[in-house]
C-alpha positions as CSV (number, residue, x, y, z in Angstrom):
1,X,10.0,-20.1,273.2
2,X,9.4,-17.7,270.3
3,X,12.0,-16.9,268.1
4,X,13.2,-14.6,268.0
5,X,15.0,-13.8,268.5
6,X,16.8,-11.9,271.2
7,X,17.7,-9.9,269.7
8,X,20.0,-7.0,271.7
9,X,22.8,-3.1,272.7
10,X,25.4,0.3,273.5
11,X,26.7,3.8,274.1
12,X,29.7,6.3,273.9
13,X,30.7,9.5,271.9
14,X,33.0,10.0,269.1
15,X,33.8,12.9,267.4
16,X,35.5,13.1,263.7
17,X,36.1,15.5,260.8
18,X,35.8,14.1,257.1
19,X,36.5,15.8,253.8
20,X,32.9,16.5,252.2
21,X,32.8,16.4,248.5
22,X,32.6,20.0,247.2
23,X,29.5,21.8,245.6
24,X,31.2,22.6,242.7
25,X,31.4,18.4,241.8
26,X,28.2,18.7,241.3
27,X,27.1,14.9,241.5
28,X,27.4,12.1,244.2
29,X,26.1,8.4,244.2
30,X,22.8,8.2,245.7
31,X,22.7,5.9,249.1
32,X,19.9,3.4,247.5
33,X,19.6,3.8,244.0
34,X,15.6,2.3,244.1
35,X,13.0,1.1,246.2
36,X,13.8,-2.4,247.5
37,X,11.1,-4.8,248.5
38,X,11.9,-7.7,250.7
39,X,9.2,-10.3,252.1
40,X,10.4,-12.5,254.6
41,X,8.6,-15.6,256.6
42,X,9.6,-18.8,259.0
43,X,8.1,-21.7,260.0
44,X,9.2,-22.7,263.8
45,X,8.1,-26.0,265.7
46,X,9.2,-26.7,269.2
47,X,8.7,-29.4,271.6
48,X,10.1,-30.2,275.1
49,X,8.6,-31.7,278.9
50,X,9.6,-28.8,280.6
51,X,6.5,-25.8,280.5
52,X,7.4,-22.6,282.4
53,X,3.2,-22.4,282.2
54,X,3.0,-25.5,284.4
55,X,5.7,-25.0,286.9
56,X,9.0,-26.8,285.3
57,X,6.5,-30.0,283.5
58,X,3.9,-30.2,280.8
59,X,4.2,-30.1,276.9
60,X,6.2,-27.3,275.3
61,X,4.6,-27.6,272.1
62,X,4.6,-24.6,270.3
63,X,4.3,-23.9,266.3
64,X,4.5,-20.2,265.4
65,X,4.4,-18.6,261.7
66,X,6.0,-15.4,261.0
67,X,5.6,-13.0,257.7
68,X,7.2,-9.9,257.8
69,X,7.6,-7.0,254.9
70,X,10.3,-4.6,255.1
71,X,10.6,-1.6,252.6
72,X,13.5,0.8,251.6
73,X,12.7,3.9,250.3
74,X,15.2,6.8,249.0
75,X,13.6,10.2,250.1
76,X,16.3,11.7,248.0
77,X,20.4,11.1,247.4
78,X,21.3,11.1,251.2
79,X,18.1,9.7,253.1
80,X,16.2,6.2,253.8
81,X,13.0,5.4,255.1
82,X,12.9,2.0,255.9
83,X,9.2,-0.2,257.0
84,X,9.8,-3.1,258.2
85,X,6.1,-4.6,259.7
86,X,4.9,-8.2,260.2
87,X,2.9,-10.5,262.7
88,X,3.5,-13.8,264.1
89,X,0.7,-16.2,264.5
90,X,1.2,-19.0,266.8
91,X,-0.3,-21.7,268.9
92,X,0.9,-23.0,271.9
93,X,0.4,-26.1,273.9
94,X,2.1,-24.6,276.8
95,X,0.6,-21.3,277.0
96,X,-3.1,-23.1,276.7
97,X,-2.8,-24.3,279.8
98,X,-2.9,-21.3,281.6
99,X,-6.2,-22.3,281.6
100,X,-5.9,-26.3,281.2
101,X,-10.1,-26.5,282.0
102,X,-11.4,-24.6,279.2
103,X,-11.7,-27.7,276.9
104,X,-14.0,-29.5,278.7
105,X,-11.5,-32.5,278.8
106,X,-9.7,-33.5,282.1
107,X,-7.0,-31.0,282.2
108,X,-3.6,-32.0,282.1
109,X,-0.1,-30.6,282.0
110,X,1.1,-32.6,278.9
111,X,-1.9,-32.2,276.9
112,X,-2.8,-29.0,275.6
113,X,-5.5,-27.1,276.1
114,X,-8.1,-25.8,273.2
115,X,-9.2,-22.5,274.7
116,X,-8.4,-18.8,274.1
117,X,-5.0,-18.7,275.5
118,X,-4.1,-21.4,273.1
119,X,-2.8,-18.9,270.2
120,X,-2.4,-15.6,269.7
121,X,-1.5,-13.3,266.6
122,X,1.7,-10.6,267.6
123,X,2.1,-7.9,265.4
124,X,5.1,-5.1,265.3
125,X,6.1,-2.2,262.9
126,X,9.5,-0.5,262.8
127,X,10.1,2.7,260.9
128,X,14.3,3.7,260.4
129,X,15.1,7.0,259.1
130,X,18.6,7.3,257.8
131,X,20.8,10.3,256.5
132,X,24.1,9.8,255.2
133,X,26.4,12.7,254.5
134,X,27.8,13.7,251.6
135,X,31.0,11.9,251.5
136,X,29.6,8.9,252.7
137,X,31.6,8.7,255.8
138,X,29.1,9.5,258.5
139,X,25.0,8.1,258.8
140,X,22.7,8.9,261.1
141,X,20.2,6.9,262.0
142,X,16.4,7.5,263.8
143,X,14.0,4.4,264.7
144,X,10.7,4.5,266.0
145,X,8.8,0.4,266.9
146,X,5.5,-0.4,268.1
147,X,4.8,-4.1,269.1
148,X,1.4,-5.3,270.5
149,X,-0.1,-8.9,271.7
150,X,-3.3,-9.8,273.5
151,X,-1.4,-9.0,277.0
152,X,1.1,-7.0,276.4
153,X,2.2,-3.7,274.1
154,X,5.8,-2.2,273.4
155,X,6.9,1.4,272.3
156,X,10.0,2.0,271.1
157,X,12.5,4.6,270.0
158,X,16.4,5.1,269.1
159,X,18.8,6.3,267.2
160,X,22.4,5.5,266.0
161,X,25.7,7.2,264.8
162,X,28.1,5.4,262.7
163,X,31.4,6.9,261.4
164,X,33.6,5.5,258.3
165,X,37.5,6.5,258.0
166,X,40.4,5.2,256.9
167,X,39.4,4.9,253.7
168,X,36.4,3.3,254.7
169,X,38.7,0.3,256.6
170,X,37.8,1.3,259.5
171,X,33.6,1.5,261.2
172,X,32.6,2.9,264.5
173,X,29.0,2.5,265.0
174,X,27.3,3.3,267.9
175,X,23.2,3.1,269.2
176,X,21.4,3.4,271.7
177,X,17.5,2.5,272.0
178,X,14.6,2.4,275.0
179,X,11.5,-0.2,275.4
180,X,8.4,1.0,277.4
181,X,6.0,-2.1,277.6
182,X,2.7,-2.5,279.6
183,X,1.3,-6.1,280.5
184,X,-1.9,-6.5,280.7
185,X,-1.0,-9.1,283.2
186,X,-3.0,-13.0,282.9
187,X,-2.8,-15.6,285.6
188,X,-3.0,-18.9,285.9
189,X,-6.9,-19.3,286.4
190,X,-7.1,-20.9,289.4
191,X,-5.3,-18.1,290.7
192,X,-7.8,-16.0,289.5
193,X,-10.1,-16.7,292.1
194,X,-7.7,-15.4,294.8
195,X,-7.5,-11.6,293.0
196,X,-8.6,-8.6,294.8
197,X,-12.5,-9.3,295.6
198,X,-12.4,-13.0,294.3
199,X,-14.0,-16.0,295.5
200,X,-11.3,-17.7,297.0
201,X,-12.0,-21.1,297.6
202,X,-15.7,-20.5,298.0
203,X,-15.7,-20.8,294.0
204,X,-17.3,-23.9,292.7
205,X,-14.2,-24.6,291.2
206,X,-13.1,-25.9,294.0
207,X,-15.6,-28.7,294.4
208,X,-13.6,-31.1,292.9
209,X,-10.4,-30.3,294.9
210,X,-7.9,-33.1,295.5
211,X,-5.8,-33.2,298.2
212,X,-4.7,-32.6,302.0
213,X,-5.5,-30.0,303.9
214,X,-6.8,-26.4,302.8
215,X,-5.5,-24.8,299.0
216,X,-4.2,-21.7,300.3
217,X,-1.3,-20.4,297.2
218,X,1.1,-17.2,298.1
219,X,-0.2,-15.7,295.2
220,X,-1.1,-12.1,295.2
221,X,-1.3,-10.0,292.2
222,X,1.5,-7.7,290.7
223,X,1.0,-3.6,291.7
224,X,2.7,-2.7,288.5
225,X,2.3,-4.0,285.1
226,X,5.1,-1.7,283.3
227,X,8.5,-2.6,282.2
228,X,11.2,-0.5,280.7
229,X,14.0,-1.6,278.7
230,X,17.3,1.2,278.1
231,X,20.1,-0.6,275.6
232,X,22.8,0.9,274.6
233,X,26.2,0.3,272.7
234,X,28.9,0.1,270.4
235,X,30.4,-1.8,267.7
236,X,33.8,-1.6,266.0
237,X,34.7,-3.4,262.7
238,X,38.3,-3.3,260.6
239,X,39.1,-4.7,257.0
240,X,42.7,-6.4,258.2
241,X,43.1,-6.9,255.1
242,X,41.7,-8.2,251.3
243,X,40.8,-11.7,252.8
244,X,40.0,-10.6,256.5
245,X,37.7,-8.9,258.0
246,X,36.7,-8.3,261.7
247,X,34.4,-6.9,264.5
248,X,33.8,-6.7,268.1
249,X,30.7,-5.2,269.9
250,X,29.5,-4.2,273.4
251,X,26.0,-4.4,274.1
252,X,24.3,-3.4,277.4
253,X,21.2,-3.3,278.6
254,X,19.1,-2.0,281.9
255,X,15.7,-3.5,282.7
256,X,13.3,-2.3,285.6
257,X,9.2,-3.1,286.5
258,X,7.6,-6.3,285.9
259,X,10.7,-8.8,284.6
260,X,8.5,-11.7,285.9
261,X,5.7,-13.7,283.4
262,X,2.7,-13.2,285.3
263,X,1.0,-16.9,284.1
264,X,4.4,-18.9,284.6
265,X,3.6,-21.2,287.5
266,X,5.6,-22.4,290.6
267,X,5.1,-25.7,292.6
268,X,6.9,-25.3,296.5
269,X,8.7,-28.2,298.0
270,X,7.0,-27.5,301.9
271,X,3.6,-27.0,300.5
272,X,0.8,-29.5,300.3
273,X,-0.2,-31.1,296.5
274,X,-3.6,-30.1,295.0
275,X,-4.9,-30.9,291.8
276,X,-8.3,-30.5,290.1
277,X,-8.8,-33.5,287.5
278,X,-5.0,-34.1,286.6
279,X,-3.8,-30.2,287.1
280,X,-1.6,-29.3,289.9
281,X,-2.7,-25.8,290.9
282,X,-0.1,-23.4,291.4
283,X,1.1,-22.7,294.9
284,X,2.6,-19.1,293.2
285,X,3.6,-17.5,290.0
286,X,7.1,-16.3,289.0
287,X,8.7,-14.1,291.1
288,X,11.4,-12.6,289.9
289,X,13.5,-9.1,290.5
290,X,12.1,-5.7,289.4
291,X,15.9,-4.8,287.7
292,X,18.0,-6.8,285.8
293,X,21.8,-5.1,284.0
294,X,22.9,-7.3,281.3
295,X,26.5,-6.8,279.2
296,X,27.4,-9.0,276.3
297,X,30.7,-8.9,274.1
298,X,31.2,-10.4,270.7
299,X,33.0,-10.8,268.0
300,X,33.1,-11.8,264.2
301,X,36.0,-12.8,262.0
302,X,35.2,-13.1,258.3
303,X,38.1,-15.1,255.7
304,X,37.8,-15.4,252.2
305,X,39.4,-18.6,251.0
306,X,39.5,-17.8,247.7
307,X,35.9,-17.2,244.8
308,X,34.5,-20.7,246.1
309,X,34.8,-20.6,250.1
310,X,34.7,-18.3,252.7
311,X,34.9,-19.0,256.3
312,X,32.5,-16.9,258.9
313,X,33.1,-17.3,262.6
314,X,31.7,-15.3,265.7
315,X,31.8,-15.9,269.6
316,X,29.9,-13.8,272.1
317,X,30.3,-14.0,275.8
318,X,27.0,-12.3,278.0
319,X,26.4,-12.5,281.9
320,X,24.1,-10.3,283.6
321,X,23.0,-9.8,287.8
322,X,20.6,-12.5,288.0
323,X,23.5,-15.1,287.7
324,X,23.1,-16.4,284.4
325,X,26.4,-16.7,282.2
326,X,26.9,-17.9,278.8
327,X,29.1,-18.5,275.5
328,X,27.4,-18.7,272.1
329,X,29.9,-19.9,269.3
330,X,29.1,-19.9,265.4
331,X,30.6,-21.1,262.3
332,X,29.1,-20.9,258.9
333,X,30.9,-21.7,255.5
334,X,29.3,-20.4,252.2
335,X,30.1,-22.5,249.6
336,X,29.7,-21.1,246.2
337,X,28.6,-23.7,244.2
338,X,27.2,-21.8,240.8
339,X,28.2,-17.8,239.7
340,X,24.9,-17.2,240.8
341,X,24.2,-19.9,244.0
342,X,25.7,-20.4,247.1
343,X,25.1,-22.7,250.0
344,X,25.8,-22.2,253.6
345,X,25.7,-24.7,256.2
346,X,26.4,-23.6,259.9
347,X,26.8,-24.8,263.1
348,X,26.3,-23.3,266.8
349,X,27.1,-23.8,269.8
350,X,25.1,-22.3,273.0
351,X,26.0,-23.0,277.0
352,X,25.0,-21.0,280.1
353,X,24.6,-20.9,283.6
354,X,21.6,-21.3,285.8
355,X,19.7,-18.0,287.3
356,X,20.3,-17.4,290.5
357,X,16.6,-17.5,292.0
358,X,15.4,-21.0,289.5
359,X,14.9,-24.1,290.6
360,X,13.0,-26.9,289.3
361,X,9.5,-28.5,289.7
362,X,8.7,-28.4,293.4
363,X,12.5,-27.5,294.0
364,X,11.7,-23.8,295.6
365,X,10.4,-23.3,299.2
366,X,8.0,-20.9,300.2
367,X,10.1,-18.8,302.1
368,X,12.6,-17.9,299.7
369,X,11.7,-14.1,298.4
370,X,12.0,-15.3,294.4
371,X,11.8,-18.1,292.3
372,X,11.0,-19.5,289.0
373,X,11.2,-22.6,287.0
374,X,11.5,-21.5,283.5
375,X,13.7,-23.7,281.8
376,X,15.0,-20.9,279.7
377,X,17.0,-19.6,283.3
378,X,18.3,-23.0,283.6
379,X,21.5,-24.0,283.2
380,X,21.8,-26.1,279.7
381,X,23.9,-26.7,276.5
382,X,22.2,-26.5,273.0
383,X,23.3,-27.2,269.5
384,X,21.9,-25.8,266.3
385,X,22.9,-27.2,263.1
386,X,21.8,-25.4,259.5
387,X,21.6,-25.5,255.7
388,X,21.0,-22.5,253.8
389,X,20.9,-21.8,249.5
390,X,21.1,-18.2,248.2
391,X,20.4,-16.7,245.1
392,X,21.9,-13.6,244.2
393,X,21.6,-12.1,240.7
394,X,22.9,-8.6,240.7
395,X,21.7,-7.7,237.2
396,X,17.5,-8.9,238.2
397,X,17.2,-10.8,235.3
398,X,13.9,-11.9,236.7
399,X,11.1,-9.5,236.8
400,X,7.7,-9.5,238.2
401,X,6.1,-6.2,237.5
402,X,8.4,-3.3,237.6
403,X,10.3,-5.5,240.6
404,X,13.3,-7.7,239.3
405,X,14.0,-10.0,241.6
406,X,17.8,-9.4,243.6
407,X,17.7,-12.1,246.1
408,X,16.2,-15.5,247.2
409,X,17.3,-17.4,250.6
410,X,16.1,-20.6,252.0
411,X,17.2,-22.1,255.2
412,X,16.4,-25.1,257.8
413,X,18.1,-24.8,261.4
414,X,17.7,-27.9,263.8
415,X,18.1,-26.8,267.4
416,X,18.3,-29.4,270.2
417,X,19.0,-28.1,274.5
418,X,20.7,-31.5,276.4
419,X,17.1,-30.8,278.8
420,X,15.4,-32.2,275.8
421,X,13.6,-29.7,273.8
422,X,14.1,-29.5,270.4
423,X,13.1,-27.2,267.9
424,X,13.1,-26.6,264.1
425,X,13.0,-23.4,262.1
426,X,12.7,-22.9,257.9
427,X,13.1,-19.9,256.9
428,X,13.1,-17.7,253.5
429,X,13.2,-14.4,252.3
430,X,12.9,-12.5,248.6
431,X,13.9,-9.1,247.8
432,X,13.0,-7.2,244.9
433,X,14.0,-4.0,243.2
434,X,11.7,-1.1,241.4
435,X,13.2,-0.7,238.2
C-alpha cells in the first residue's frame, strides 16, 4: 500500500460578472509576491499477513521513501507557474514475491524475496499554470503531470475555474482532470510460462512440482494494457462567520481498460494445491471489471476557539459500482502553544464495505467471471492517530542564502486496519522564500 495517497474529483459551469479594478488605479497586489521553495519528504513502513501478491497471505512488508520539490514562480502580477516533481523509492516484501525464486532461498509467501521486483524507484512531475484576474475574484487554472515506474506510465492534463464573491465569503471552485496510463503488464512468474508461445509445464520449472494431479491455472494474458482515468468536480466553501468556516465537495470519477493488477494472485477453492518449495502457484491473476464510476461527497467545518485552539473537522462519504462503500471521519486540533509554534494532533477514522467480486484466500471458484483478494477491496475499519509541530514565522527571520525560511512542519501518523496491518508515516516539509 503506497501512500499516497488517493488522492481524487468534479464538473459543472458557472458564470459570474465582477467589478475589475480600473486602469486608471494604476497598481494591484501581485498574486505571489516571490519565489517560494518548499521541499517536502516521508518516511512510510507497513506491515500486515495479507499480500494481494500472494493471493490474500504472505508478508506485506513495505518501506517507501518519498522527496518531493515543489516551486512557485510569479511570471508577472497575475500568473503562477508552479513545479512540483519528486520520486519515491521503495522496497517491498510483498511485491518481491512476484517472483519468490529469484533468491536462491526456498521461496515462501512470508518471506520476501531479494530479486528485481523487490524495489523500485517512481518518479512524477506536475506543472500548474495559474492566472488570476485583476480583481482577484476569478483564477484559472491549467495542469499538465507525467508519472512513470518500471511497469507502468501516466499522462496527465486539467484545468480548473474558481470564482470568489461576496466579498470574498463565498468560493466556487470547480476542476476537472484526465489520466491516460499504460502497463507494461508483469505476472506472477510461474505464470509466465503459460504466455503466448511459453513452455507451459514442459519448463524445468516444473520439475520440482508438488501436488495432485496436473498444474493447469486459468491464466491467460490481458489484450489491453491501457487505463484511462476522467475526474471531475466541484467544491463549495462559505465563511459563516469570524469563527466558522465551511466546505462541501463533489468528486467523481470514470475509469475504463485494465482496472485489474496484473501480478496480484488468486488461489480457487475447486482447484487442486501446487506449490514449488513453499510457494503456492497461482491458479489465476486478478480479474477485475474493465469500468469502474466512483462519486464521493465531503465536507469540512473549521472553528476558531479563540488565539490558542481551533477545532478542524471533515467527513466524506464515497461508494462506487464495484460495491465498495465507505465513511472517512477526521478531527485535528492545533494547539498554539508559542506565537511562533503550534501543534496538531489528529485523529481518523476510516470503514468500508467489501467489493463485490473479492473474496479471500482460496475463497473464489473458478467459474465465477471476476475475483480478487486484495485486502484493500475488503471490507475493514482502520484508525489513524497523529502528532504534528509547525513553525511559522511570517517575517523569515531565518535565512539561508537569499531564501528565509517561512515554514517548518513535522508529523508522525500511526495507522492500524482491525485485519491487522499497520503502518507508520513521518512526515516533514520546509518552505522558503527568495528575498
Amino acid at each position: 500500500m503506497k501512500k499516497l495517497g488517493i488522492i481524487l474529483f468534479f464538473s459543472c459551469f458557472i458564470t459570474g460578472v465582477a467589478q475589475e479594478i480600473p486602469e486608471e488605479e494604476g497598481f494591484k497586489n501581485r498574486v505571489l509576491e516571490s519565489t517560494e521553495v518548499e521541499f517536502l519528504t516521508s518516511l512510510y513502513t507497513q506491515d500486515g499477513d495479507n499480500a494481494a501478491v500472494s493471493g490474500g497471505i504472505g508478508t506485506e512488508e513495505l518501506t517507501d521513501f518519498t522527496p518531493t520539490f515543489v516551486v512557485s514562480i510569479p511570471l508577472n502580477a497575475d500568473d503562477v507557474l508552479t513545479i512540483d516533481a519528486g520520486i519515491s523509492a521503495y522496497t517491498s516484501a510483498s511485491s518481491s514475491n512476484v517472483d519468490p525464486w529469484d533468491n536462491g532461498g526456498p521461496a515462501d509467501p512470508f518471506t520476501a524475496s531479494s530479486g528485481a521486483s523487490s524495489s523500485d524507484i517512481w518518479a512524477n512531475f506536475n506543472g500548474t499554470y495559474s492566472h488570476s484576474s485583476d480583481d482577484r475574484n476569478r483564477i484559472w487554472t491549467a495542469k499538465l503531470s507525467v508519472s512513470s515506474e518500471y511497469d507502468y506510465f501516466s499522462i496527465g492534463f486539467g484545468g480548473g475555474y474558481a470564482w470568489l464573491f461576496n466579498d470574498k465569503n463565498t468560493e466556487i471552485g470547480i476542476t476537472a482532470n484526465v489520466y491516460l496510463d499504460t502497463w507494461n503488464a508483469i505476472y506472477p512468474y510461474e505464470l509466465r510460462f503459460f504466455e503466448a508461445n511459453g513452455p507451459g509445464l514442459n519448463s524445468s520449472f516444473f520439475s520440482n512440482i508438488q501436488g495432485n494431479g496436473i498444474y493447469a491455472p486459468s491464466f491467460s494474458e490481458f489484450d489491453s494494457e491501457t487505463r484511462n482515468s476522467y475526474a471531475v468536480g466541484l467544491n463549495f466553501s462559505q465563511i459563516l462567520s469570524k469563527d466558522l468556516q465551511g466546505s462541501l465537495s463533489v468528486d467523481l470519477v470514470q475509469q475504463e481498460g485494465l482496472l485489474s493488477t496484473p501480478f496480484q494472485r488468486v488461489y480457487f477453492a475447486d482447484r487442486p494445491d501446487f506449490y514449488v518449495e513453499n510457494f503456492q502457484l497461482a491458479d489465476d491473476v486478478e480479474q477485475l471489471p474493465g469500468t469502474r464510476s466512483k462519486i464521493a461527497v465531503g465536507g469540512r467545518l473549521n472553528y476558531f476557539l479563540n488565539s490558542i485552539f481551533v477545532v478542524r473537522t471533515y467527513y466524506r462519504f464515497y461508494t462506487d459500482d464495484w460495491g465498495i462503500s465507505s465513511n472517512t471521519a477526521k478531527v485535528e486540533l492545533p494547539i498554539k502553544i508559542f506565537q511562533k509554534f503550534t501543534i496538531y494532533p489528529s485523529y481518523r477514522y476510516y470503514d468500508q464495505t467489501a467489493a463485490d467480486h473479492f473474496a479471500a484466500y482460496e475463497e473464489h471458484v473458478s467459474t465465477e467471471e471476476f475475483y480478487t483478494s486484495d485486502n484493500d477491496l475488503s471490507k475493514f475499519k482502520a484508525n489513524q492517530y497523529g502528532l504534528g509541530i509547525l513553525y511559522t514565522d511570517i517575517f523569515t527571520n531565518f535565512h539561508l542564502w537569499h531564501f528565509g525560511l517561512k515554514t517548518a512542519d513535522l508529523k508522525y501518523n500511526y495507522y492500524k486496519r482491525d485485519s491487522g496491518l499497520t503502518a507508520h508515516l513521518l512526515s516533514g516539509g520546509v518552505k522558503f522564500i527568495m528575498e
